[in-house]
C-alpha positions, 0 to 999 in steps of 0.5 A: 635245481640250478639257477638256468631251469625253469618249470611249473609251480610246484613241480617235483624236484630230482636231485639226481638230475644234477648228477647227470649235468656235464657241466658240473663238478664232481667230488667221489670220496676217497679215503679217510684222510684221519679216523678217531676210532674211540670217537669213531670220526674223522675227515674225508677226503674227496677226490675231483672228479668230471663227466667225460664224453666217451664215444664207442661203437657209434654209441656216445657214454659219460663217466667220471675221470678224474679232474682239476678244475683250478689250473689257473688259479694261485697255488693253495687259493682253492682245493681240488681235493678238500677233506670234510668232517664225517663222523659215526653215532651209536643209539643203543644196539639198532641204530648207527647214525651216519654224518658227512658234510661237503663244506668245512663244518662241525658235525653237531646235534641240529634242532629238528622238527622231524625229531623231537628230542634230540637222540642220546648216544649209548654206544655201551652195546657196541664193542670196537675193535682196530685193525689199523686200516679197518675198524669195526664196530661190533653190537648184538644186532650186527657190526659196522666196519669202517676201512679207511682206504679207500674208504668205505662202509660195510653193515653186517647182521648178526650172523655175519651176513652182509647188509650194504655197504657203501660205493666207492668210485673205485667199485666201478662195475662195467668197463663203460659206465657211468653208473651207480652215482659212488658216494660223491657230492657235486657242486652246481655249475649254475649257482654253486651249491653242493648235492650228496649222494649216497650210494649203499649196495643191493643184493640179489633178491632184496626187497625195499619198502617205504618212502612215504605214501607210495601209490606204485608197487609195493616194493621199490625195488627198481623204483625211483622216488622223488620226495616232494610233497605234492598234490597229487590229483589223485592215487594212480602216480608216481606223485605223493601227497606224504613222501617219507625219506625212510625205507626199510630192506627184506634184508635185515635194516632200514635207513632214514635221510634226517633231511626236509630238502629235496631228495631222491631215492633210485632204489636200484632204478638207474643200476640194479645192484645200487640204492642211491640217495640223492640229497639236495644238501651239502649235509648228509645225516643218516640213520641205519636201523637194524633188524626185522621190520618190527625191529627196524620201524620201532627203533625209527619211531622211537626216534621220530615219534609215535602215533597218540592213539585218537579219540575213540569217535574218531573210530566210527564212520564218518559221512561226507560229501563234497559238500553239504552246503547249509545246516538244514542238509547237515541235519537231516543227513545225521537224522537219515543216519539214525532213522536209517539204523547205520552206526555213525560218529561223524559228520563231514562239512566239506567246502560249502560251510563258508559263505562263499564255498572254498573260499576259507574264511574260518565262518559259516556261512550266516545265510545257510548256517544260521545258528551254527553253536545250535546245529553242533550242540543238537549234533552233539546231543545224537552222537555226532562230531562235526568235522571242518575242511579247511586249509591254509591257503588264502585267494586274492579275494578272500579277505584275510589274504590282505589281512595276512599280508598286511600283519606279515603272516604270509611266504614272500615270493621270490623277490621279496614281495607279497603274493598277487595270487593265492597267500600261504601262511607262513607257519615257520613264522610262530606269530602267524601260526598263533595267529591260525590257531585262534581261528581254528580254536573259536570253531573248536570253542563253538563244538566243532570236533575236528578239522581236515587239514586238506591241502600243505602240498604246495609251500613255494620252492622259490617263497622266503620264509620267516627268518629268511629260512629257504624253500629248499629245507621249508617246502616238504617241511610245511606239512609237519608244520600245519599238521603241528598247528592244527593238532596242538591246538586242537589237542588244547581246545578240545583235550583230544589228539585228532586230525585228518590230513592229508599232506605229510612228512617225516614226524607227521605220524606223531598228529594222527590221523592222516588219509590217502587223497583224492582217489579216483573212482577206480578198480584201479584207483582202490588197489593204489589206495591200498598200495599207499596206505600199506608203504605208508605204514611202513613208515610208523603212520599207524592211523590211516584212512581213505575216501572210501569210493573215490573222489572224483566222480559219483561211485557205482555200487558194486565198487562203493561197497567193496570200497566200504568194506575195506575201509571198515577194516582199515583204522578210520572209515570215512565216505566222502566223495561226489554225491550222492555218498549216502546209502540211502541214494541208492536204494533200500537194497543198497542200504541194508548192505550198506548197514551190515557192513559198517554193524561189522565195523562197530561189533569190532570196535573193542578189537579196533581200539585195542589194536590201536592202543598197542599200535600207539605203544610200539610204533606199528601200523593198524594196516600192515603187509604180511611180512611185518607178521611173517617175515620168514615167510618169502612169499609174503614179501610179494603180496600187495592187494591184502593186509593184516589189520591189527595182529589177529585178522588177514583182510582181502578186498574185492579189488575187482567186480566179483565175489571171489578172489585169490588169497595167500596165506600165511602159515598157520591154521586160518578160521573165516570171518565170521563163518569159522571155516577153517584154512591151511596155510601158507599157500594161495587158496581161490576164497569166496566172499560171503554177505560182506564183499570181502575176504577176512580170516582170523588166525587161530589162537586168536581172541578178538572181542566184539560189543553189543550193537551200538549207534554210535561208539559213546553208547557202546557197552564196556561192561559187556564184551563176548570174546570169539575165540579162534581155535580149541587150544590156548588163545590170547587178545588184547582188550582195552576200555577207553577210559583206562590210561593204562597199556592195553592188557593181553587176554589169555585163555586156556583149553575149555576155560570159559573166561579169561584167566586174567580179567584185565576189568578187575570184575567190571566187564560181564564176559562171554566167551564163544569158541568159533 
């Protein structure tokens, strides 16, 4: 952070070190030195504050006391004390927004990236009422208080049940302490730029989830996350490829730093009763939502975007390896498929497309692709897309690395030359980004169906940027940015909303899809995966997907089909990996498996898309952890390694060798899939998994549509869908055709009816109807 440190390129930023540097400058605030209720703003007043050394029983601690740094400067010149704008915002009856700046600034509305259209305040729901030295602000979904000194925050329910509410430096718990960090900012010794943090209070027994594609446990409490897009090099860190500044409580809210500077959240890490957001700003803009985690990531996409649901191919499986390296492989791989009877959609061209493998140059190779427009087109004829890796870096010996340099397209490095080593394309340079568009758009042209936008991590901390933007807001920006050019203009070229990316930030979720990096070859590795793409959804990411076996080296069978059936049952199957990832490279007996697991898959696909339609409309996750669906349930708070996958079916992986494992369920009656053996909840039952290496149950109530058995998902059948319904009494589904741009319609069934009260198809769709 300051100035003096030095570390490896790339390397994570924590914010929270600087609060822990003697040598620093502290700012706790105090009061409100004035407070607008009718505009609910005012100023803060900021106390100065240091890091003391305090020695006792041979143990040495340091904490603040209070402090004057300018003694020996003219009276008036500098403030020990300053007071800076803050200001509260209403957003209908859920959202409140939170500004306070650490330098004499206007709070206004700032263009952003990660919201796409500027929010408009409605303040109608909230009714305010002063009481002189506390105002509270009270809405149908909880009330806010502001006390003016010493200042403070507090956030209720509706009920009147505390929420949080914010640290002063006064709350200090312990007679020796210099922890939780109170709302302060501090101002760096070494080159004089100020940090925020923002301290909230935790209660005993709450929950927090979120941050991004987390790999670690599930909930974060205890947890802290450096925010800093990363390549990771696998699932098994604390690193992330998609850090998130978003998290969500089992108490009732959830909260969303509107930064892309570097940011740390200590999630009760340092002090347990302390959620403390670190910033590496002098600017906080924070957004609280309140409500039930339906509630509170409905009202944070409505704010930051909503998935488009992608194009109904994108759902098949995709087949890849690192790497099919000309087009005589590409060929016979798509006619293994067919001759083999394995549904399949897409074809993955990894790294050894291009002349020189890795080496990016947006051609295929003229000496192993010698017709690449043919191969697409023929593809094309037997129901496959094409996808291309890619990526926007260039090495030295690429020949669009002193093309990119030469036009000015590239981040300078910190002294204000070209890179010597790998060029990254500057993308807040809207030149450069038409620039990359048109190459990405004349392989869109040739027939190619969608790229995977690898890579985005590593955008330089100390690189200057177009319009000498700083690598302090770019760096976690960047994946936003390339996930933007790469779906705009795929969107353009092609009509369809479609990527597979693998870096992210907050936004990222509006270009779908994303997956969850380079896993290793694991037990371990597949229960992280999960882990990250559940904390992922939780941050309005609703399409996800994952290297289904790992990465790093070839898979074993008994993992690669566990690791297949889960994939199945997440929004996007893709198998990829190091050869051999082609069922028939195992064995016959392999291959049938492997068929009858992805035929489950593309049976489902009405239920797929239906759910992906809804998930679109509302924000949701197609991957989901239970207490999305039953948060008054506290045990379904706890549970990590099994899923909801759309609504109506509770999926379990096999995360370990075996065909059994323990299983919670939610309350409710639960039918076995597809046996319709039927379970009792809420509690944890030792199940046994069938032909399929997995554990799935549809709750009862449920209607869930299947399709006639199709090679690939443009000859699936509209016109004839069974309904299995799950139960004897009345039941409801969601059923939508691809072609209709309406929202998908809800199926209802009453006892014994043999079709549904409303045909959503207007006549269109020959139904049957099976009771399981």
């Amino acid at each position: 952070m300051g100035e003096q440190s030095v570390g490896l390129q790339n390397e994570p930023v924590d914010v929270s070190e600087e609060f822990g540097r003697q040598e620093n400058h502290f700012f706790a605030a105090a009061k409100a030195e004035s407070f607008d209720p009718a505009s609910a703003s005012g100023e803060l007043l900021w106390r100065s504050f240091a890091l003391k050394q305090r020695v006792s029983y041979h143990q040495l601690t340091l904490q603040l006391e209070g402090y004057k740094v300018w003694e020996d400067a003219p009276p008036g010149e500098y403030e020990d004390e300053p007071a800076f704008p803050f200001a509260l915002s209403f957003y209908g009856p859920r959202t409140v927004r939170l500004r306070v700046a650490a330098r004499p600034q206007t709070i206004r509305e700032r263009p952003s990236l990660m919201v796409p259209r500027p929010p408009q305040e409605d303040a109608s729901p909230w009714e305010l009422v002063d009481g002189g030295c506390c105002t509270e602000y009270r809405g149908p979904a909880g009330t806010v208080a502001v006390s003016r000194s010493p200042w403070r925050l507090e956030f209720r329910d509706a009920s009147g049940r505390l929420l949080t509410r914010s640290w002063h430096v006064s709350d200090k718990p312990g007679v020796v302490s210099g922890r939780p960090t109170p709302f302060s900012f501090v101002r760096d010794a070494a080159n004089l730029r100020r940090h925020l943090a923002a301290s909230f209070s935790l209660s005993p027994g709450e929950r927090l989830f979120g941050g991004g594609e987390s790999f670690t446990a599930l909930n974060k409490r205890g947890q802290k996350l450096v925010l800093w897009t990363r390549d990771a090099y696998g699932t098994q860190s604390q690193e992330m490829y998609k850090p998130v500044p978003f998290f969500l409580s089992s108490r009732g809210y959830g909260m969303f730093a509107h930064t892309s500077h570097p940011l740390t959240l200590d999630l009760g890490s340092s002090y347990d009763g302390a959620a403390v957001l670190y910033l590496d700003d002098d600017f906080l803009d924070l957004f609280f939502f309140l409500g039930s985690p339906k509630e509170v990531l409905s009202e944070y996409t409505a704010l930051t975007g909503r998935a488009p649901t992608p194009p109904l191919w994108s759902f098949g499986l995709w087949m890849g390896r690192e790497s099919y390296s000309s087009e005589q492989e590409v060929r016979e791989v798509g006619r293994k498929l067919r001759e083999e009877r394995i549904p399949s959609d897409v074809i993955h061209l990894d790294v050894g497309w291009t002349e020189v493998p890795h080496r990016n140059d947006f051609r295929f190779s003229p000496s192993r692709f010698p017709n690449p427009q043919k191969m697409l087109s023929a593809l094309r004829e037997e129901g496959f897309r094409v996808s291309l890796w890619q990526l926007p870096y260039f090495n030295p010996k690429n020949e669009l690395h002193a093309e990119a340099i030469e036009k000015g397209f590239v981040i300078l490095s910190a002294n204000g030359e070209p890179p010597v080593d790998d060029a990254v394309i500057d993308l807040s340079n809207p030149e450069a980004v038409r620039w990359y568009q048109e190459k990405l758009a004349n392989l869109l042209k040739m027939g190619v169906g969608v790229f995977t936008a690898d890579f985005g991590e590593a955008a330089p901390l100390s690189g200057i940027y177009s319009g000498n933007r700083s690598g302090f807001e770019e760096h976690n920006l960047y994946p936003l940015r390339y996930n933007r050019a790469v779906a705009e203009i795929t969107k353009e070229a092609t009509g369809e909303s479609v990527i597979y990316a693998r870096s992210a930030w907050a936004g990222s979720q509006r270009y779908p899809l994303h997956w969850g990096g380079d896993a290793e070859v694991t037990d371990g590795a597949m229960a992280a995966t999960l882990r990250g793409g559940l904390s992922l959804g939780l941050c309005g990411f609703s399409f996800w997907s994952h290297f289904i076996g790992g990465f790093s080296r070839p898979t074993p069978p008994d993992l690669y089909l566990r690791w297949l059936a889960f994939g199945v049952f997440c929004s996007h199957a893709r198998c990829h990996g190091a050869p051999p990832t082609e069922p028939w490279e195992y064995g016959e007996e392999f291959t049938q498996s492997f068929r009858r697991i992805v035929e489950m898959r593309y049976r489902l696909m009405p239920y797929v898309y239906a759910q992906a339609r809804e998930c679109s409309e509302r924000g949701f996750p197609m991957v989901r952890p239970l207490f999305f669906e039953y948060p008054e349930d506290r045990s379904c708070w706890t549970v990590e390694d099994e899923y909801l996958f759309g609504e109506d079916l509770l999926v379990a992986p096999l995360v370990e060798s075996g065909p059994e494992r323990e299983v919670y369920l939610p309350p409710g009656r639960w039918f076995g899939y597809p046996d319709g053996q039927i379970y009792e909840g809420s509690g944890w039952l030792e199940l046994r998994a069938r032909e399929i290496p997995i554990v799935v149950l549809v709750r009862e109530g449920a209607v869930v549509p299947h399709a006639e058995l199709a090679r690939h998902t443009g000859e699936i059948r509209w016109d004839r869908i069974e309904l299995k319904v799950f139960g004897d009494g009345e039941a409801s589904g969601l059923f939508c055709r691809p072609q209709e741009d309406v929202h998908p319609h809800r199926l209802r069934l009453g006892r014994g009816d043999v079709s549904p009260e409303e045909d959503p198809s207007g006549g269109e769709v020959r139904w049957s109807v099976t009771r399981v």
